[in-house]
N, C-alpha and C positions, 0 to 999 in steps of 0.2 A: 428327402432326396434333394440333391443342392443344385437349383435352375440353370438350365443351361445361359452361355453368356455368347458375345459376337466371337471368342476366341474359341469357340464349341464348332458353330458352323463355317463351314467350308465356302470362299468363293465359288460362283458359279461355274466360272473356267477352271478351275481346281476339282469341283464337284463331277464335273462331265468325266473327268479319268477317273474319280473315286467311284461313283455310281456302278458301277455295272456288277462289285464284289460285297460294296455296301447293299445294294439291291439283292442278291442272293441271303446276306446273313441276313437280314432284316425279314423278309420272307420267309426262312427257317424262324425265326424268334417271334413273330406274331401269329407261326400255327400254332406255336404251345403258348400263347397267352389266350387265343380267340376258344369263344363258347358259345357253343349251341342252346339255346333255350327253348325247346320247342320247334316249333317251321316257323317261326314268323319275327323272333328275338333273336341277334348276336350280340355279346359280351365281349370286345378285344381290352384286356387289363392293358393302360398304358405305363410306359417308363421314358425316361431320359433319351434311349434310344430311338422309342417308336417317336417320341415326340422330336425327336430329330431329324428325324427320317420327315415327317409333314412339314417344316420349318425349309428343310433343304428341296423339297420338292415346290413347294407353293414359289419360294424365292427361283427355282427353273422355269415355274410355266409361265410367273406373271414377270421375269425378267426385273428382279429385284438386286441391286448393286449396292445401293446405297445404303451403309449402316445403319443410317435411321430409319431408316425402311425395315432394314430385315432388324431392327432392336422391336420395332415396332409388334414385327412378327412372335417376335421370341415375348413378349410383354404379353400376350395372346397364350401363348400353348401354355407358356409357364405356368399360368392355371390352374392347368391339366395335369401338373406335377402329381405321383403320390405323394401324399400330407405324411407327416412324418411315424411310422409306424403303421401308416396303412398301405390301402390302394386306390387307385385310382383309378377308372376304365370308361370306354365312349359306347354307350347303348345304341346299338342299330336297330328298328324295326323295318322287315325287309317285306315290301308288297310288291311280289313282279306285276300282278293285272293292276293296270294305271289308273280305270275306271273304277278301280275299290280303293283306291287310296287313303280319300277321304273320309269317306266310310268307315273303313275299316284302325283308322285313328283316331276318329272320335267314337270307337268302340272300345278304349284303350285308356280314355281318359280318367285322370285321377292316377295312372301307373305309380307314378312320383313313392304313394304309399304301399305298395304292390310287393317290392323288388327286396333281396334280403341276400346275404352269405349266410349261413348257417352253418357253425364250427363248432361240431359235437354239438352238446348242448344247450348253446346261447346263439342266439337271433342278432344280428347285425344289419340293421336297418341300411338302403343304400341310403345316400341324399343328395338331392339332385341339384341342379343348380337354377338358384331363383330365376337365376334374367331367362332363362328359355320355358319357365312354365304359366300357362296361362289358365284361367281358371275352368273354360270348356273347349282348351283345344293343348293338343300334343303335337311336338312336332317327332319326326323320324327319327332324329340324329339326338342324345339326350349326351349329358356329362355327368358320371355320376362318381363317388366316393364312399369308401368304407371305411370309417377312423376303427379300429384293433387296439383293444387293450392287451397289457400283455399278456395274459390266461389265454386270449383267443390267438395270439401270435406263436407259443408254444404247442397251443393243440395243431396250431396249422403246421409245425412240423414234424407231428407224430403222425406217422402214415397208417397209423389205423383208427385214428381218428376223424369221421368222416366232415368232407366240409362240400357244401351244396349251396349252390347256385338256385335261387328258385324266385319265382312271381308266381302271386298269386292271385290276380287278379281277376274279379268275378267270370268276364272273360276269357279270360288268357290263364290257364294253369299246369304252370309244366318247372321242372327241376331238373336238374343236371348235378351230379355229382364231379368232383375236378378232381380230373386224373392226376396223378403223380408224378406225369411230365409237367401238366399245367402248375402244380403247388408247390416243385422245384424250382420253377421259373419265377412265380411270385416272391417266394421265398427270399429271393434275392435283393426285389423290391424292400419287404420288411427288415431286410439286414443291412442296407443301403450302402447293397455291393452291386449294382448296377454293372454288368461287364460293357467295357467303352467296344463299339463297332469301329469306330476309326480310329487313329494311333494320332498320338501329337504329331508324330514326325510328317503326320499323311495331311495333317490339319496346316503344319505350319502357323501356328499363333490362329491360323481363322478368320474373317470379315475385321476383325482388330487388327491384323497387321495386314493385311494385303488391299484394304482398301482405302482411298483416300479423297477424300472432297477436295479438288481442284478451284471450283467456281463455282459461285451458285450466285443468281439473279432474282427478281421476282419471278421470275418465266422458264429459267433452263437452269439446270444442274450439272455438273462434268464431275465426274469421277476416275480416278482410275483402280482398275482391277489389278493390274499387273504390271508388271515394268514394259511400257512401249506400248502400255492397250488403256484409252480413254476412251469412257463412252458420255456422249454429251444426248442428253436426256429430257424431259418437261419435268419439271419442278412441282407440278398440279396433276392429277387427273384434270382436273377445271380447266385449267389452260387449254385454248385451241385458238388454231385460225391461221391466215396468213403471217402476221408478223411472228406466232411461233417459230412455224418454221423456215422463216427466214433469221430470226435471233438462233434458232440452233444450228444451221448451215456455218453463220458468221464464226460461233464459238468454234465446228469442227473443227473450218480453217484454220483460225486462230492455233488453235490446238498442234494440228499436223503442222505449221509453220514452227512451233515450239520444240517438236520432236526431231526437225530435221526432214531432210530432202527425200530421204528414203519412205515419209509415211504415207501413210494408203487412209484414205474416209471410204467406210462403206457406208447405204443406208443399208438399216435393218427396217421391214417394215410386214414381218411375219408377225408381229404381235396386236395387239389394240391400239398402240402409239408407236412411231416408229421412231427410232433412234439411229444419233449416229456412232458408227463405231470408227477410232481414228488409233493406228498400228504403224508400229515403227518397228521393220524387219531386223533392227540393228540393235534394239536393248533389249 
């Protein structure tokens, strides 16, 4: 399946009108990927979509503009891609009482060897991913993969051919067989027909064409999203202090004097670091 790139995701200001119909399909597509394993394991199979959908949300909350930033992001999920003829999915183990937490995952350990698709008659080992396993401790959130040869890619589209989800672990022992909603949905994955949630036209080329590094300093960065909208930024989480933000004030100006008499500087200061935003009612 072919990683998403910066012309994939949506500006943020683009994002806010797309969101609301993306949000709906994206919600209908990861009920038939998500899998129950028992009361205490879920299974969401990811794709290009789901991983898009975390790409475009992480770049909302943490107010991510700048391409390197969100290439960063996508350098990340891309990961998480399915490998080519298989799948790929993010293992949850869910402990609502807070005080068994701990407990209750290092009752779990070792899982890594546990976890398996089973497609008709051959066993497909998950695998997890080295950098989050530790030799006596598990965390919640796991990355796991199924590489599929083709035998087991054809049983997985004979629908009387059973294919199960199962852990077996000393502790933990429970299966699930995948419904014919959920093996439809994979299926797609293995055929790497991914159906796209958002259209070029709604994309518009994506964080590649719609944004643009303006400036950048040791200390502040200015970009803009859109025609008539800069936002001048800290260049570091590191960076702080006074001459911050007095170098980003300067740049605002700077900025709104560049746009013309009609722009406006807000601060934004809803997030962890506040920024400025500098609009020109007229482009």
């Amino acid at each position: 399946m072919k990683p998403l790139t910066l012309a994939d995701i949506a500006p943020r200001t683009r994002y806010e009108s797309l969101r609301p119909d993306f949000l709906l399909k994206l919600i209908d597509l990861k009920d038939r990927r998500r899998v129950a394993v028992g009361d205490r394991v879920t299974v969401v199979f990811e794709n290009r979509e789901t991983l898009r959908f975390q790409i475009q949300e992480m770049c909302r909350v943490e107010r991510i503009d700048d391409p390197r930033a969100v290439q960063n992001e996508l350098d990340v999920y891309n990961e998480l891609m399915p490998p080519s003829g298989g799948l790929s999915a993010t293992l949850f183990i869910e402990i609502p009482q807070l005080e068994q937490i701990r407990a209750e995952l290092d009752r779990l350990v070792g899982l890594d060897e546990h976890v398996s698709l089973q497609v008709g008659d051959a066993r497909v080992p998950a695998l997890f991913d080295d950098k989050q396993m530790e030799e006596e401790r598990i965390s919640a959130v796991q990355y796991i993969r199924f590489p599929l040869e083709e035998t087991h890619r054809l049983h997985f589209a004979e629908i009387d051919t059973p294919v199960v989800l199962r852990i077996d672990h000393p502790n933990y022992h429970f299966e699930t067989p995948l419904s014919s909603r959920t093996r439809r949905s994979l299926l797609t994955d293995l055929m790497d027909e991914c159906p796209e949630l958002m259209s070029e036209e709604e994309l518009a080329g994506g964080v590649a064409a719609c944004v643009e590094v303006l400036e950048e300093s040791d200390s502040v960065r200015v970009v803009q999203v859109a025609p008539g909208h800069r936002i001048v930024m800290p260049r570091s989480r590191a960076a702080d202090g006074d001459a911050l933000e007095l170098a980003m004030l300067h740049a605002a100006r700077r900025h709104a004097a560049d746009l013309g008499p009609d722009a406006r500087v807000e601060l934004e200061s809803a997030g962890e670091r506040p920024r400025w935003h500098v609009r020109s009612t007229t482009r």
